[in-house]
N, C-alpha and C positions, 0 to 999 in steps of 0.2 A: 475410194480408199486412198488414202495418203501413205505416204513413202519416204521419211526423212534418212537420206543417204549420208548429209553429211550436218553434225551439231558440234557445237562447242563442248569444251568438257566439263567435269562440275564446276570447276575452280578457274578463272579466269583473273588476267590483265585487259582491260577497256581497249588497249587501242593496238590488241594484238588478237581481240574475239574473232573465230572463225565464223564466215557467212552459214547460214543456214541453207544447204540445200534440197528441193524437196520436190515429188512426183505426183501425179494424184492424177485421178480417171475422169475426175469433174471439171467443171469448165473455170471455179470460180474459187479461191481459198483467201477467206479469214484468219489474218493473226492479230491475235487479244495477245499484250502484254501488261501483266499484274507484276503487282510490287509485293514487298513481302506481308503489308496490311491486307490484299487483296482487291486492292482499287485498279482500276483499267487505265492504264496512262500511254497506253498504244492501241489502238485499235486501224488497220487499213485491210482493205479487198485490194486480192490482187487476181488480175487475168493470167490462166495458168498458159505456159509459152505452150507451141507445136507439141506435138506428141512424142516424148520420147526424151526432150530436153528438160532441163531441172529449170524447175524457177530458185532465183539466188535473190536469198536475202540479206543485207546486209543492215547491222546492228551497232555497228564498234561507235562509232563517231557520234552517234544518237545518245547512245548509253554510257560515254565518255564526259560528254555535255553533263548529264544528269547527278555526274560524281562529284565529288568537290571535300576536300580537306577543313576540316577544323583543327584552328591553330590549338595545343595544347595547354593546355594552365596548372595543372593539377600536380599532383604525385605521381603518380600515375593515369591520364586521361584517356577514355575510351571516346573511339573517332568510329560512329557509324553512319557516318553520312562518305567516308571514301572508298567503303565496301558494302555492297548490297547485293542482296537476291531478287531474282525476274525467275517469274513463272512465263513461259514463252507457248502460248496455244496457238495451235493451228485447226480452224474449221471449214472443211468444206461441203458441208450440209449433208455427207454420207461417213462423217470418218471426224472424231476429236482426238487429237496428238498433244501431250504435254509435255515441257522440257524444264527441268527448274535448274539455274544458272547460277554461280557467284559470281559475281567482277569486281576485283579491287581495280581504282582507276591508276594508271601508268601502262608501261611496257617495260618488259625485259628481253624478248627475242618473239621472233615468229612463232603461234602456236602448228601444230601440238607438240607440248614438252609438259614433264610432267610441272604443274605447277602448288600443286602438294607439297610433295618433295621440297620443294622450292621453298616453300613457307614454314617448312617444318623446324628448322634451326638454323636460320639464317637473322640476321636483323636487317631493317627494311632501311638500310642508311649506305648512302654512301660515302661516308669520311673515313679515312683511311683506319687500319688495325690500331694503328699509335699514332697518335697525336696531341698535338701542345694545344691547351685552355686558358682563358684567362677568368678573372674574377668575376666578370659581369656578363659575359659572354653565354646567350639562350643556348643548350646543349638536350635535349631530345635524343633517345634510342626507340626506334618503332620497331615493332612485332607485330604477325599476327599468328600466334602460336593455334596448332593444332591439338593438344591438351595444354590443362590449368596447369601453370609454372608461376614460382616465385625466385626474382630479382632479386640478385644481391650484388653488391659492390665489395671486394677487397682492395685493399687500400696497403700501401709502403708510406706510415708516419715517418714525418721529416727530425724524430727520435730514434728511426730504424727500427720500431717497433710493423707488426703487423695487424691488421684489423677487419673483420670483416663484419658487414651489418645485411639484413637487410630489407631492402624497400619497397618491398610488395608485391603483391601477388598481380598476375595474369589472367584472367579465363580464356576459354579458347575459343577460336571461332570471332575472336571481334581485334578491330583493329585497335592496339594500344600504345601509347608512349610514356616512357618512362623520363621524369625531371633528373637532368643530371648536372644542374648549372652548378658551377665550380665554385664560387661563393657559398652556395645552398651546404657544400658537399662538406666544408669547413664544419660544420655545426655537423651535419649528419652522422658525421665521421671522429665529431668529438676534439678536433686539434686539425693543428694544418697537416698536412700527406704533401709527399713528392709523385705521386703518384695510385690512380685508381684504377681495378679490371672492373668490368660488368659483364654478368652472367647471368645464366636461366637455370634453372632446376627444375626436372619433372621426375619427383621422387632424389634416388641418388645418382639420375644420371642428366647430365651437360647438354641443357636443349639447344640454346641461342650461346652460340662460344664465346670467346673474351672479346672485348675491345677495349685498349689500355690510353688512358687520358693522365697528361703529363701535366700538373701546376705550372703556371710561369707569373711573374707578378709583370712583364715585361708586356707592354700594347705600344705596337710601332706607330710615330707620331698620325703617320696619313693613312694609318689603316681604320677600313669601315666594315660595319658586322654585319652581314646578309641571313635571312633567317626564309627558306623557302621549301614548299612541297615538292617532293621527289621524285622521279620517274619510278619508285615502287610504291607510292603510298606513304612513305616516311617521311620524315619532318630534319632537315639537315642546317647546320649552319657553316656558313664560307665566311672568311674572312680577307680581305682584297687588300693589298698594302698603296695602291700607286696611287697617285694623285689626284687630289678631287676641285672640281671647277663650279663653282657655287652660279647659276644664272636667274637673277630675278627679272623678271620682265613684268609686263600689264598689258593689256588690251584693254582700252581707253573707247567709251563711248562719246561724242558729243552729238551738240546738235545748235540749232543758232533760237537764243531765245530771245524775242525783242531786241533784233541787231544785234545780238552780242553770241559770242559761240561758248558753248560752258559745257564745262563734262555733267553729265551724269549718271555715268557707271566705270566702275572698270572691274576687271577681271585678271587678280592675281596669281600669277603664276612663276614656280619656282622649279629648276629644272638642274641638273646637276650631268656633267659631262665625268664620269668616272673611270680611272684606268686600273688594271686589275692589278698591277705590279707580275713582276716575272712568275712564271708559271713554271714552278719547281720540280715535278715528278709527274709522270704518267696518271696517277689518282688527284693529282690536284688536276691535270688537265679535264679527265672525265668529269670532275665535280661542276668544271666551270661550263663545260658546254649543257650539262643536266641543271644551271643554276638559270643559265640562259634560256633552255626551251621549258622550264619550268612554268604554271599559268597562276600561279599563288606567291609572290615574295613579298618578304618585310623588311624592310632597312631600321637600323636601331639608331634612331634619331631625338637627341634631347630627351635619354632616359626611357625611351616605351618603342617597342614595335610597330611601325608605321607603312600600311600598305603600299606598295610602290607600281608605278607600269613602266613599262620600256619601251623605247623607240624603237624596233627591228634590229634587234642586238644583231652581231656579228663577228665574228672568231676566226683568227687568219694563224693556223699554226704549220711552222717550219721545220722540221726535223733535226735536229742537232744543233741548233740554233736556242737561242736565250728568246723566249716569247713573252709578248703580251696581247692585251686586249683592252679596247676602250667602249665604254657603251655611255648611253643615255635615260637616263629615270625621272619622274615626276612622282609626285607624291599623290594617292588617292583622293585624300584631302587638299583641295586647294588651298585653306585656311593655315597650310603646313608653310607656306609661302612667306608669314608673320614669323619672324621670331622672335625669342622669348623677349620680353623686354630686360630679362635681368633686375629688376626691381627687388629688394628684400626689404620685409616691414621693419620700421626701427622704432624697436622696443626699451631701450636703453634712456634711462630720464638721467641726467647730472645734476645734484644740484649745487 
């Protein structure tokens, strides 16, 4: 007979899931882990310990792996590949134990806390309550609401008038992101706004509270746009004002053909030494260390979101001192190494 003393609870974070602990009179226990199609994508035997001890299973780090974010495009875009269900079986030839689990991938604190709760009216973002936009700037609010809710924006027109629209609906139960790019909002919105809230609605009551996004047509010369998945599941964007250090390099193949030595390969590589610019507030700090242990970012390069990786980022902050930070990225694509030529076709005949 089997004896699960200690399980995760329905609702989890991937890399805060409690171990599995568990007892059993046989010598010998099977866990089958299924996905929500019912496919077997775990299966191990384990020897059960001394008599009396729990065997401890652990899941987080496995089942963290397996998660992974889809960047959003839509109006509203549903992301089910960052939160999934495991049915978690235990067999020990005298006894079948079943556990069925959610995990959104990230962390918020040590389980157990409720994480219902948690999900229930919150937005899965970390940028502050108010904050400054600019025109072209990617803008994502994440949810994963526990009832169907419809998104709206109200909006203070830069006529002082008021306006409120809105942009769709929610189901519950799936992770979502709602398009808030500030450019997009001009049209949405009918005229330009000084400013926009976003909210949730489930019937007539305030599921997912405000967060208020302030117009600016102003982008600082050496500031660069970061667009990266976030320690809940949600989709945030940073923007870094300090300096940026352009390094093109190559790794140059030769070899000696008929006396003579000639390349023939190299391997372009472009590599960029970035500084974050001062680190203004307690929420810009939290963003920037959730921006760094992040495993998904995009740099907005030449007009399109372009995957990026980092050197072993690192963050040295002072207490009542003016901070920064500098880090290292390359681009996904090596081909990102080329740039544009600038060319534009000339259409123009004189006669």
């Amino acid at each position: 007979m089997i004896e699960i003393v200690q399980a995760p609870q329905t609702f989890n974070f991937s890399l805060s899931l409690p171990d599995f602990l568990l007892l059993s009179d046989q010598a010998r226990v099977e866990m089958r882990v299924f996905d929500d199609e019912e496919n077997v994508i775990i299966s191990e035997i384990y020897d059960m310990p001394p008599s009396g001890q729990h065997l401890v299973i652990k899941l987080s780090r496995l089942i963290d792996i397996m998660l992974t974010g889809s960047r959003p495009e839509e109006n509203i875009s549903v992301d089910d590949s960052v939160v999934k269900s495991f049915n978690v079986q235990f067999d020990d030839g005298d006894d079948i134990r079943n556990n069925t689990i959610t995990v959104i991938k990230g962390y918020v604190r040590r389980q157990p806390f409720d994480v219902s709760g948690f999900l229930r009216d919150r937005w899965l973002n970390l940028v502050p309550q108010v904050s400054y936009v600019n025109y072209y700037q990617p803008l994502y609010l994440t949810a994963y609401p526990t009832a169907n809710v419809t998104v709206y924006a109200k909006a203070r027109m830069k006529d002082g008038s008021d306006n409120t629209v809105e942009l769709g609906n929610m189901v519950a139960h799936r992770m979502q992101s709602v398009n808030l790019n500030p450019g997009r909002m001009i049209q949405v919105l009918g005229g330009d706004y000084q400013y926009f809230d976003v909210y949730t609605m489930n019937g007539s009551s305030i599921a997912n509270g405000y967060k208020r996004f302030f117009f600016t047509d102003r982008f600082e010369f050496n500031a660069d746009t970061f667009f990266y998945l976030n320690r809940l599941g949600g989709w945030d964007t940073l923007i870094l004002t300090g300096e940026r250090n352009n390094k093109n390099t190559g790794t140059v193949s030769s070899a000696l053909f008929d006396e003579y030595e000639q390349e023939f390969n190299q391997v372009p590589k472009l590599e960029i030494e970035k500084n974050s610019g001062w680190i203004k507030t307690e929420e810009h700090r939290r963003q920037c260390i959730d921006f760094i242990y992040s495993t998904q970012r995009y740099h907005l390069h030449e007009g399109a979101l372009r995957p990026i990786v980092m050197s072993n980022p690192e963050m040295n902050y002072v207490n009542g001192e003016l901070n920064s930070f500098g880090f290292t990225y390359r681009y996904s694509d090596q081909k990102v190494a080329y740039p544009e030529l600038g060319i534009s076709p000339y259409h123009l005949i004189i006669e």
